[in-house]
C-alpha angles and dihedrals in degrees: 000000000000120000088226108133116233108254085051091051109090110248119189120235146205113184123190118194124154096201101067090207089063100040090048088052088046090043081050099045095050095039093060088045095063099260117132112230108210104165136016117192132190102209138026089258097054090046087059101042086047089057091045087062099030100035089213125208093232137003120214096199128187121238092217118050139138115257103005119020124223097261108053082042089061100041082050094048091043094055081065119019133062100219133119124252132224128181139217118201129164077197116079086188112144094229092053085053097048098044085056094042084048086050090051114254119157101209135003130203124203120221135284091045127174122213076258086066109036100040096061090042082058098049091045087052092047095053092042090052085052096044092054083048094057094048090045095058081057103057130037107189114085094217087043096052095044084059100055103048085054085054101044085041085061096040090051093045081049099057090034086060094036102024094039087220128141118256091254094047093046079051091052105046089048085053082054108048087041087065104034087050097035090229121132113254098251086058082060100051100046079051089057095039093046095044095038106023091074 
């Protein structure tokens, strides 16, 4: 395992924005933060069929876009690729934000963003995308494993509200506990749900 951190690691990424001023600010921001752009599309269709042939690490996708919007993209991208979402709305509705959550985006920005805003939502995607990889090498079965990613989400939300820790820290100290106590992670999360959720 290399000690790289992570915004120095190179991540591919496909990036979908229908307003090329936009899309060529985004392309420049991740570049210069170390992110390796591999594809830019201009509609949702486009996005699907470019991570079909690159395979990208992670896809920053537009709500609003022509064809196909951003949200039906990502929920097509997500049936057959592994890579982390994140979404781009000049709308900060809740049900935007659900839908894209449902179709299983990590992290949204709201425009107008600055670098400040959209770095730190990658790197949130990115460690929420790791930490369901490492739960799902853990489980094979996909109902299973459904069930407990609903189950470790509401263990981690528990111990950030109790416990006053940040999202990665409450994963990791479930990851933890799992290990030190050789239990599976779910069996750490119900412990955490049944002690805490009175």
């Amino acid at each position: 395992m290399s000690n790289e951190s992570s915004t120095t690691k190179s991540r591919r990424v496909l990036v979908a924005e229908d307003e090329t001023l936009i899309r060529l600010d985004i392309v420049e921001t991740l570049t210069d933060a170390g992110y390796e752009i591999v594809a830019e599309a201009a509609d949702g269709e486009e996005a699907v069929r470019l991570a079909d042939e690159h395979d990208p690490d992670l896809c920053v996708l537009d709500v609003k876009m022509p064809v196909t919007d951003g949200i039906t993209a990502a929920e097509r991208i997500l049936e057959k690729h592994n890579c982390a979402v994140v979404m781009l709305t000049a709308f900060s509705q809740t049900e935007l934000v659900e839908r894209a959550s449902a179709a299983g985006a990590m992290a949204y920005v709201v425009k107008p963003f600055t670098p400040a805003d959209l770095i730190p939502a990658l790197e949130i995607a990115m460690s929420r995308h790791e930490e369901i990889l490492s739960l799902e090498s853990e489980i094979s079965d996909l109902t299973e494993r459904f069930e407990t990613r609903k189950r470790v989400d509401r263990a981690k939300g528990l111990l950030m509200k109790n416990m006053g820790m940040s999202e990665p820290e409450a994963f990791r100290w479930i990851q933890k506990t799992s290990m030190d106590r050789r239990l599976s992670m779910r069996e750490v999360a119900d412990a955490v749900i049944n002690q805490v959720d009175d």
